[in-house]
DRENDO-1510 file (C-alpha; in Angstrom, 1 decimal, always signed):
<recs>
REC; n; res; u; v; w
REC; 1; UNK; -0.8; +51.8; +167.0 .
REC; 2; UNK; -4.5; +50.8; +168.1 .
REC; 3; UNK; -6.7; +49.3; +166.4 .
REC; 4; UNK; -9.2; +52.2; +166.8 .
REC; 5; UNK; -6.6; +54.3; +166.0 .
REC; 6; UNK; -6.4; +52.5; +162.5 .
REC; 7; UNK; -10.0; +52.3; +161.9 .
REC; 8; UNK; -10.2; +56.2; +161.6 .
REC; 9; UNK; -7.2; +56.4; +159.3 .
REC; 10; UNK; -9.1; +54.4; +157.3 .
REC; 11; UNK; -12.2; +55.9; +157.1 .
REC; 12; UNK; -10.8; +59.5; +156.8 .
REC; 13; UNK; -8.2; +58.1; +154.2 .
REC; 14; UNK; -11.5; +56.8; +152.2 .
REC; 15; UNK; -13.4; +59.7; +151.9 .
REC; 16; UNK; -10.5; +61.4; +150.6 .
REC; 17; UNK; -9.2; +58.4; +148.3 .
REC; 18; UNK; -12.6; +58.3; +146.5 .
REC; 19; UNK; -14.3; +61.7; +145.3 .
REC; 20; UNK; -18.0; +62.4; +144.5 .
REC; 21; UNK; -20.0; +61.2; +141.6 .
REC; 22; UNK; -22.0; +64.0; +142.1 .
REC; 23; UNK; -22.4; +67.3; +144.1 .
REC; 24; UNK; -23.5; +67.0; +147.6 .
REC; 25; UNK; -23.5; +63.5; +147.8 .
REC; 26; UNK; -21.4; +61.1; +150.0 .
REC; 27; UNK; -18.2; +59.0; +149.7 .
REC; 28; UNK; -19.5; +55.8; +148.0 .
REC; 29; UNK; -19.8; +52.8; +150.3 .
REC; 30; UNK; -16.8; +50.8; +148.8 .
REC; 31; UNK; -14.4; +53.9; +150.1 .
REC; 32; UNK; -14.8; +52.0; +153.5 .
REC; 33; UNK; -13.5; +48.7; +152.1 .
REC; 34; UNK; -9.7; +50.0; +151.6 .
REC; 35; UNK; -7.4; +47.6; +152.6 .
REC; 36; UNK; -5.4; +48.4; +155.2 .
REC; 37; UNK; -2.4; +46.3; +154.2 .
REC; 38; UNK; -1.8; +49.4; +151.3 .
REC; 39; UNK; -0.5; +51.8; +153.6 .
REC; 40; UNK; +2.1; +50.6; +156.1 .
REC; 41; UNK; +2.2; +51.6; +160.2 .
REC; 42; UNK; +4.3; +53.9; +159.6 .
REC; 43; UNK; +2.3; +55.9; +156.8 .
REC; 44; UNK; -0.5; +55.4; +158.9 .
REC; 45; UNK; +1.0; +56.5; +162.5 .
REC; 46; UNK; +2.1; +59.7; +160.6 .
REC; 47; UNK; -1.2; +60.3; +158.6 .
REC; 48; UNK; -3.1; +59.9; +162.1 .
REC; 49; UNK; -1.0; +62.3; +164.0 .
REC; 50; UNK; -1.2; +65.2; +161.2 .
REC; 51; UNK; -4.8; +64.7; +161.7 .
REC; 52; UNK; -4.8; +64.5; +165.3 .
REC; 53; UNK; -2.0; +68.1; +165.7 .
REC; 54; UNK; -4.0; +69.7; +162.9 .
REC; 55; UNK; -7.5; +69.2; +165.2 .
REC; 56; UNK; -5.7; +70.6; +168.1 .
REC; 57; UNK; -4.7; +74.0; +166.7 .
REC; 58; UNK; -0.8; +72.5; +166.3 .
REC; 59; UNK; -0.7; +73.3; +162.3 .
REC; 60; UNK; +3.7; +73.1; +162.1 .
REC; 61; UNK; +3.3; +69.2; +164.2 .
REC; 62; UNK; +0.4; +68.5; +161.6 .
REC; 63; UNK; +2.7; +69.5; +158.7 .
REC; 64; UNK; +5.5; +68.0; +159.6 .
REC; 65; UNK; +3.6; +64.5; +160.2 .
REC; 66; UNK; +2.2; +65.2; +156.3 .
REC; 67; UNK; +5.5; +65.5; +154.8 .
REC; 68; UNK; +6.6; +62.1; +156.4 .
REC; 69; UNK; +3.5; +60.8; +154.4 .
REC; 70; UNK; +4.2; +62.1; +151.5 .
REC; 71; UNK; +7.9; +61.1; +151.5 .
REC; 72; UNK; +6.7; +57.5; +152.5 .
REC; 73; UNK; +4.0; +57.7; +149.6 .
REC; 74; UNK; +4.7; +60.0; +147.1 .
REC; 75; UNK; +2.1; +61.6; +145.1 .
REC; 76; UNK; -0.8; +60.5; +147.7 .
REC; 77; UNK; -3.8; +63.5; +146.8 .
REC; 78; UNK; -5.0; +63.3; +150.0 .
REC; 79; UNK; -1.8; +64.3; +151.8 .
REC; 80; UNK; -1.2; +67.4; +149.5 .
REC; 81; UNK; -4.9; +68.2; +149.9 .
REC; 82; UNK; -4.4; +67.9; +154.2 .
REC; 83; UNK; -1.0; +69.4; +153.8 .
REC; 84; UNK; -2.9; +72.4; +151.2 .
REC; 85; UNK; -5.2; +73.2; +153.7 .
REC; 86; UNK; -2.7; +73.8; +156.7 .
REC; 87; UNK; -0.4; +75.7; +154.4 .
REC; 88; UNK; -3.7; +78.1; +154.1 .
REC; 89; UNK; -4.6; +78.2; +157.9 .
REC; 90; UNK; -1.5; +79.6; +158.5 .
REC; 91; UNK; -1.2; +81.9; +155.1 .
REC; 92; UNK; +1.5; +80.3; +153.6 .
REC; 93; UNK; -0.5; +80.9; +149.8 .
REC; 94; UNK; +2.6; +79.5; +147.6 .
REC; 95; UNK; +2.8; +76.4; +149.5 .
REC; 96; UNK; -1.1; +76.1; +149.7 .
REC; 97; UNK; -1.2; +76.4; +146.2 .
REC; 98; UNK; +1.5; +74.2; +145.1 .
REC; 99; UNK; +0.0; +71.4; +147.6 .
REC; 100; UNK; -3.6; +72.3; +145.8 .
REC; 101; UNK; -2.7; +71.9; +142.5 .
REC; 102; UNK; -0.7; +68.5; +143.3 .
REC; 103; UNK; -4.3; +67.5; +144.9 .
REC; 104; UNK; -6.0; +68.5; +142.0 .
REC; 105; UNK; -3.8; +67.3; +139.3 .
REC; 106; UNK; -3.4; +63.9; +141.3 .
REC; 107; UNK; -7.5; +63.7; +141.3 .
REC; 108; UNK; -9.2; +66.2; +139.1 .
REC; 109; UNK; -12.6; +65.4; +139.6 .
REC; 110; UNK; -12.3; +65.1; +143.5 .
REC; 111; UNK; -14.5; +68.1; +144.1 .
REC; 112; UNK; -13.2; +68.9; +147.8 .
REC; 113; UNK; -10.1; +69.3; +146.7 .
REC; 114; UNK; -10.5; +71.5; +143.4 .
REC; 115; UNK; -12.8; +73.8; +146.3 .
REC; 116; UNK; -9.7; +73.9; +148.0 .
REC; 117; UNK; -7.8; +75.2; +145.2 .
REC; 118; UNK; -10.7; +78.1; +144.6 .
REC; 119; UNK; -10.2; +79.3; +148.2 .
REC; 120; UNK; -6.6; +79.7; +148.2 .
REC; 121; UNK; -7.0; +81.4; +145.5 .
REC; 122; UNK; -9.5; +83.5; +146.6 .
REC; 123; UNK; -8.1; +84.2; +149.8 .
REC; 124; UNK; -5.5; +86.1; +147.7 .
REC; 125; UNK; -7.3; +88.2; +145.4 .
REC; 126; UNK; -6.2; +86.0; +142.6 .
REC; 127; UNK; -8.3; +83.9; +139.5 .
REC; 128; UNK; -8.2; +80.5; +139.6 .
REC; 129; UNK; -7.6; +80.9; +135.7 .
REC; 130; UNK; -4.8; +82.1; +136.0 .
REC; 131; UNK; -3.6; +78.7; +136.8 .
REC; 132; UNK; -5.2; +77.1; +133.7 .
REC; 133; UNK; -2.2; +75.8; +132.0 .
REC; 134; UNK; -1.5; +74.0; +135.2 .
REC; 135; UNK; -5.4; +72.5; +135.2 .
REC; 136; UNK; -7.2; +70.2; +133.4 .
REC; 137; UNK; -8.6; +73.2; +131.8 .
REC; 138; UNK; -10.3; +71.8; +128.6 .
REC; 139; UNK; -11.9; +69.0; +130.7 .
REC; 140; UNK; -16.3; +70.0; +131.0 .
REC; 141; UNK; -16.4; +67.6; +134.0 .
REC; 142; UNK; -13.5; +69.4; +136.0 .
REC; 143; UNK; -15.0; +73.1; +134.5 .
REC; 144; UNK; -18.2; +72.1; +135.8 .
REC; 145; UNK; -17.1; +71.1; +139.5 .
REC; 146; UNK; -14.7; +74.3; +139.1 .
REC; 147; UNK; -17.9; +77.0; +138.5 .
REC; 148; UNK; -19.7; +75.1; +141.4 .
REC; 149; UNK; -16.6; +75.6; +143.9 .
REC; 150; UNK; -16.3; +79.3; +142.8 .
REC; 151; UNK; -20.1; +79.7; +143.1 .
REC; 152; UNK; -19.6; +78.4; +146.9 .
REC; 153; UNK; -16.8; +81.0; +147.2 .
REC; 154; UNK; -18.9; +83.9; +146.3 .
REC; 155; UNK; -16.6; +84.8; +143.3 .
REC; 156; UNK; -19.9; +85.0; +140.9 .
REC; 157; UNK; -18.1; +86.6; +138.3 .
REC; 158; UNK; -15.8; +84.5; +137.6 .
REC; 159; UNK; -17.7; +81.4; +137.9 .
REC; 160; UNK; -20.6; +82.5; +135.0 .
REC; 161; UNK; -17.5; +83.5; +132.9 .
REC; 162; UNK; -16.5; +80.0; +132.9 .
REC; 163; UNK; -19.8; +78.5; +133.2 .
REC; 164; UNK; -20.7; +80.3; +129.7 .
REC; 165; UNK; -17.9; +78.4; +128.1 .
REC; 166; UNK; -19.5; +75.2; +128.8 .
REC; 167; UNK; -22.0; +73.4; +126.9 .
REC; 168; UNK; -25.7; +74.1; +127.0 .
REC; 169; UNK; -27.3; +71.8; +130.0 .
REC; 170; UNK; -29.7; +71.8; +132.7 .
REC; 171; UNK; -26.7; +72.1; +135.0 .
REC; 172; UNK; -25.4; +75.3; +133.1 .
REC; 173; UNK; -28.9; +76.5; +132.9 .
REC; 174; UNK; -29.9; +76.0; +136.6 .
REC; 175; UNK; -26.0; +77.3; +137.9 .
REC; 176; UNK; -26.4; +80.2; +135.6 .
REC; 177; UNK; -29.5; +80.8; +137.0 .
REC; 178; UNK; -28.2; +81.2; +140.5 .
REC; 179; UNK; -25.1; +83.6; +139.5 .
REC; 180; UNK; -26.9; +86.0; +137.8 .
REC; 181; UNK; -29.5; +86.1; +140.7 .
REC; 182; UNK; -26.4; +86.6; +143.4 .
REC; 183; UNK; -24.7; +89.1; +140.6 .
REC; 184; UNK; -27.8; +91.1; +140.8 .
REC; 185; UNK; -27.2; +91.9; +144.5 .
REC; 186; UNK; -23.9; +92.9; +143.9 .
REC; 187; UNK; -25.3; +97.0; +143.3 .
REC; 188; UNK; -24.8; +100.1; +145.0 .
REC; 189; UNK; -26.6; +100.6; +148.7 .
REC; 190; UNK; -29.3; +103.1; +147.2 .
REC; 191; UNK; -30.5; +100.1; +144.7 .
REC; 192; UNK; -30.2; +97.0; +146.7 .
REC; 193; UNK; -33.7; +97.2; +148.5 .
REC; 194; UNK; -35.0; +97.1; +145.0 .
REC; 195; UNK; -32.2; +94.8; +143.3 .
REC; 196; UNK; -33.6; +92.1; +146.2 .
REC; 197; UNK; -37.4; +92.6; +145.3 .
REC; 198; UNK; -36.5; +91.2; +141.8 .
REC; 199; UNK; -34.1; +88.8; +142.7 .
REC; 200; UNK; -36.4; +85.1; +142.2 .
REC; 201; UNK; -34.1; +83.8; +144.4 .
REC; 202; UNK; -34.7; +85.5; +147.5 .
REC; 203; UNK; -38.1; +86.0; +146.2 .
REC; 204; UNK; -38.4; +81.8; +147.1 .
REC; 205; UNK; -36.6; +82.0; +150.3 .
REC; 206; UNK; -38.8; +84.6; +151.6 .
REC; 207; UNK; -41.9; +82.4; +150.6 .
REC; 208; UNK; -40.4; +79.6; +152.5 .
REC; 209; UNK; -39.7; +81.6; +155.6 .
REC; 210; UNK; -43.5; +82.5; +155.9 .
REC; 211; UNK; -44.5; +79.2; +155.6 .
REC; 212; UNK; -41.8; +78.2; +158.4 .
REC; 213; UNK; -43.0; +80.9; +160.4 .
REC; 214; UNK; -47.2; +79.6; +160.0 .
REC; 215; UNK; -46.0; +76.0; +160.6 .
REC; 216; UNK; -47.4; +75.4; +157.0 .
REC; 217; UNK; -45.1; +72.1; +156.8 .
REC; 218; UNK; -47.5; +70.0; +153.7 .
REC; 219; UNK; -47.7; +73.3; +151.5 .
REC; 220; UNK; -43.7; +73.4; +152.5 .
REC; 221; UNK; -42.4; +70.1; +151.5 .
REC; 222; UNK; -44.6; +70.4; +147.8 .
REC; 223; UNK; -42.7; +74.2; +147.7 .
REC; 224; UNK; -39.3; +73.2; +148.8 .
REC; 225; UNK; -39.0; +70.6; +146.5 .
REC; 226; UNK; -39.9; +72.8; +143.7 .
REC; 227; UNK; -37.2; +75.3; +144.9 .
REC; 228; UNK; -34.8; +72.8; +145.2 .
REC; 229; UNK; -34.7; +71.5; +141.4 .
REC; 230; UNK; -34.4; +75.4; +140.6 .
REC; 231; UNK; -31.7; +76.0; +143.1 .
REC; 232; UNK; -29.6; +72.6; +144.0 .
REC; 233; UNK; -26.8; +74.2; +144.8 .
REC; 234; UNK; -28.6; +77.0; +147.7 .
REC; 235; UNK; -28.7; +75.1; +151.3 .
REC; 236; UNK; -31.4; +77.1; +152.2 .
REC; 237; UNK; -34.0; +74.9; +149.6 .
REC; 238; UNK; -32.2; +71.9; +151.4 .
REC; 239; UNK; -33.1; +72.8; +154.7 .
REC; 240; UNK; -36.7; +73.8; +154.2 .
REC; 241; UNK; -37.2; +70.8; +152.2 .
REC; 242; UNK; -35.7; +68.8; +154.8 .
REC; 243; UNK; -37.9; +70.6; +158.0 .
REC; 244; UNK; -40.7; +69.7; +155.9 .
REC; 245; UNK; -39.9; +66.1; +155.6 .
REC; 246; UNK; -39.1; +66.2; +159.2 .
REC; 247; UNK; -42.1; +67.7; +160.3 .
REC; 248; UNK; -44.7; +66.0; +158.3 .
REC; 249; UNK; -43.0; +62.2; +159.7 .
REC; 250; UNK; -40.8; +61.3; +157.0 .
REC; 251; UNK; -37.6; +61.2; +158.9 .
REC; 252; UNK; -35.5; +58.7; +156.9 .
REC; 253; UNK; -35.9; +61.2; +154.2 .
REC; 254; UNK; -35.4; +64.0; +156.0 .
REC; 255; UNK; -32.0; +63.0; +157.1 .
REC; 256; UNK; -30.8; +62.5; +153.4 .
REC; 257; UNK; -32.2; +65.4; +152.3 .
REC; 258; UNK; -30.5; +67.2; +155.3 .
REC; 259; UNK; -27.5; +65.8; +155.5 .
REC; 260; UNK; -26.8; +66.3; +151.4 .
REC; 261; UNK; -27.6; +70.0; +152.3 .
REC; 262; UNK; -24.5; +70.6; +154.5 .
REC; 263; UNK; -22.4; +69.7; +152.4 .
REC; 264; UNK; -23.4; +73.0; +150.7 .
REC; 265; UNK; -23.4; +75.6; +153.5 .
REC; 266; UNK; -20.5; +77.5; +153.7 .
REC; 267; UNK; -19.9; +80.7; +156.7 .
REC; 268; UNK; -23.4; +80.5; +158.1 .
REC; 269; UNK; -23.4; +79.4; +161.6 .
REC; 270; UNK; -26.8; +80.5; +162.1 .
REC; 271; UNK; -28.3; +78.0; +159.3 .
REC; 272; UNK; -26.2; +75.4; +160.0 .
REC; 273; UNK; -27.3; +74.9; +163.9 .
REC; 274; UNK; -31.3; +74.5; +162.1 .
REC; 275; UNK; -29.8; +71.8; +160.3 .
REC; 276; UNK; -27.9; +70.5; +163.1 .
REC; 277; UNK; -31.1; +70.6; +165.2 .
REC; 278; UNK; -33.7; +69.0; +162.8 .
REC; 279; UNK; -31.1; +66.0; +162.1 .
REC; 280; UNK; -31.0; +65.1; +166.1 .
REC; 281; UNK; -34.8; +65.5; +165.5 .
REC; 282; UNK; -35.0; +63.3; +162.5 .
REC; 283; UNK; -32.4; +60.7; +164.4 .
REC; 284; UNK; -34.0; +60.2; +167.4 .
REC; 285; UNK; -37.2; +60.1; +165.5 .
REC; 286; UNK; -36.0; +56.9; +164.0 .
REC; 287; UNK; -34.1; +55.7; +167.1 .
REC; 288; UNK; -30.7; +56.3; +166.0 .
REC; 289; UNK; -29.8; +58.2; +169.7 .
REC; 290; UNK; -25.7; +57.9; +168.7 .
REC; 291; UNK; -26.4; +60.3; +165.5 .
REC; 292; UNK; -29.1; +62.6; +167.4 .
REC; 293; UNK; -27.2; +63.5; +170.4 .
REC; 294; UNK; -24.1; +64.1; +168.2 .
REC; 295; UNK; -26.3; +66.4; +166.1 .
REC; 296; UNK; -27.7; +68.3; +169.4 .
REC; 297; UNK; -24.3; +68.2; +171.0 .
REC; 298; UNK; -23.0; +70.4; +167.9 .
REC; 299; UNK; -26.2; +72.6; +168.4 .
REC; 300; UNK; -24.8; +73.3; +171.8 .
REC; 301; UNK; -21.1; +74.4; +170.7 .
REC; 302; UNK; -22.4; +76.6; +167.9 .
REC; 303; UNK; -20.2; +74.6; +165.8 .
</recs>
């Protein structure tokens, strides 16, 4: 196998191998120092070539190359979690789930991989409590990361039902926050004009829109900021707050502001081509032409 070949294996197997300290935030830096003398050619030939059939649309290839993984390393998270995720592209839910839950019970506070669980789940009609005795249920940590993935999903309900479990902090407070604004849009077509009016939310965005629209970038990056301790968990705030940063110079910050931002867009292509045009902005800006014409690129496949 090539070299290069390897290099990816272990980069991909790092961000896996290592979850978030905190929402939004990347793979810490010692991820990339994974030895590649744990895994042998063999694990690593197959773990490459799942990667490389499930990129290409060939999902049964990419599975099969999985289970030789996980029968040269049993109980590796990040092959259930790969193998979780194909199971669901092709709608096998009871092999999703089992692979999800062996992800989840293998790393419960990997938070990719418990957002994984939430959207086979979801995909079926079905509550993620209902898998509680299979969860880490009485864990806060795992709860918390659990109302945050279901919040992504757009099952509000259940998410504040669990969040109210929790104890009182800013996190519950600001999360709560969010789902009771999103719940309040949940009403019948004759009241939702109205229901939208009062939602603070929206209320924000709209504010932020009209200051996007007037190019009023230094009353946008005070405003944005604001927003975004209010709403952490909405890319919008991101976004705007990043534009801001963008536009008034501030590009190194921009790009970390940005970049933590898409990590929490989910289905909107629209919004996620502005971020992938302001970071090839923010790149080139600083002279990093590798990372802006892979952002613009992006902007150009509408990916």
């Amino acid at each position: 196998m090539q070299r290069a070949n390897r290099g990816i294996v272990l980069v991909v197997l790092g961000m896996f191998l290592f979850p978030w300290n905190n929402y939004g935030q990347e793979p810490e830096q010692e991820s990339a120092a994974l030895s590649l003398e744990l895994y042998t050619d063999a694990f690593q030939e197959s773990f490459f070539e799942g990667l490389k059939q499930k990129g290409i649309g060939n999902y049964d290839k990419a599975v099969k190359a999985f289970l030789e993984c996980q029968e040269m390393q049993p109980g590796m998270a990040v092959v259930d979690h790969e193998l979780a995720r194909l199971y669901l592209e092709q709608s096998a839910f009871v092999q999703a789930r089992e692979a999800a839950l062996a992800a989840v019970s293998g790393e419960p506070g990997n938070p990719w991989y418990i957002q994984t669980l939430v959207r086979v789940q979801a995909q079926q009609g079905l509550s993620v409590a209902l898998l509680k005795d299979r969860l880490p249920w009485s864990d806060p940590d795992f709860k918390e990361k659990l109302t945050l993935a279901l919040y992504r999903e757009g099952q509000f309900r259940e998410s504040l039902e669990i969040l109210q479990g929790l104890r009182k902090s800013e996190f519950r407070a600001l999360l709560q926050r969010q789902l009771e604004d999103s719940l309040s849009l949940e009403v019948p077509g004759e009241i939702k004009e109205e229901a939208v009016e009062d939602n603070p939310q929206q209320q924000s965005i709209n504010e932020l829109n009209k200051l996007i629209e007037t190019s009023g970038f230094i009353q946008l990056e005070s405003e944005a900021a604001e927003h975004l301790e209010s709403y952490p968990a909405n890319p919008f705030f991101y976004y705007a707050y990043g534009l801001a940063l963008q536009r008034n110079g501030k590009n190194k910050e921009a790009i970390g502001v940005l970049e933590e931002g898409l990590d929490y867009l989910l289905d909107d292509p629209k919004l996620e081509i502005k971020f992938f045009r302001e970071l090839a902005s923010a790149y080139q800006a600083v002279g990093d032409s590798v990372k802006a014409n892979m952002y613009l690129s992006k902007t150009k496949k509408g990916s």
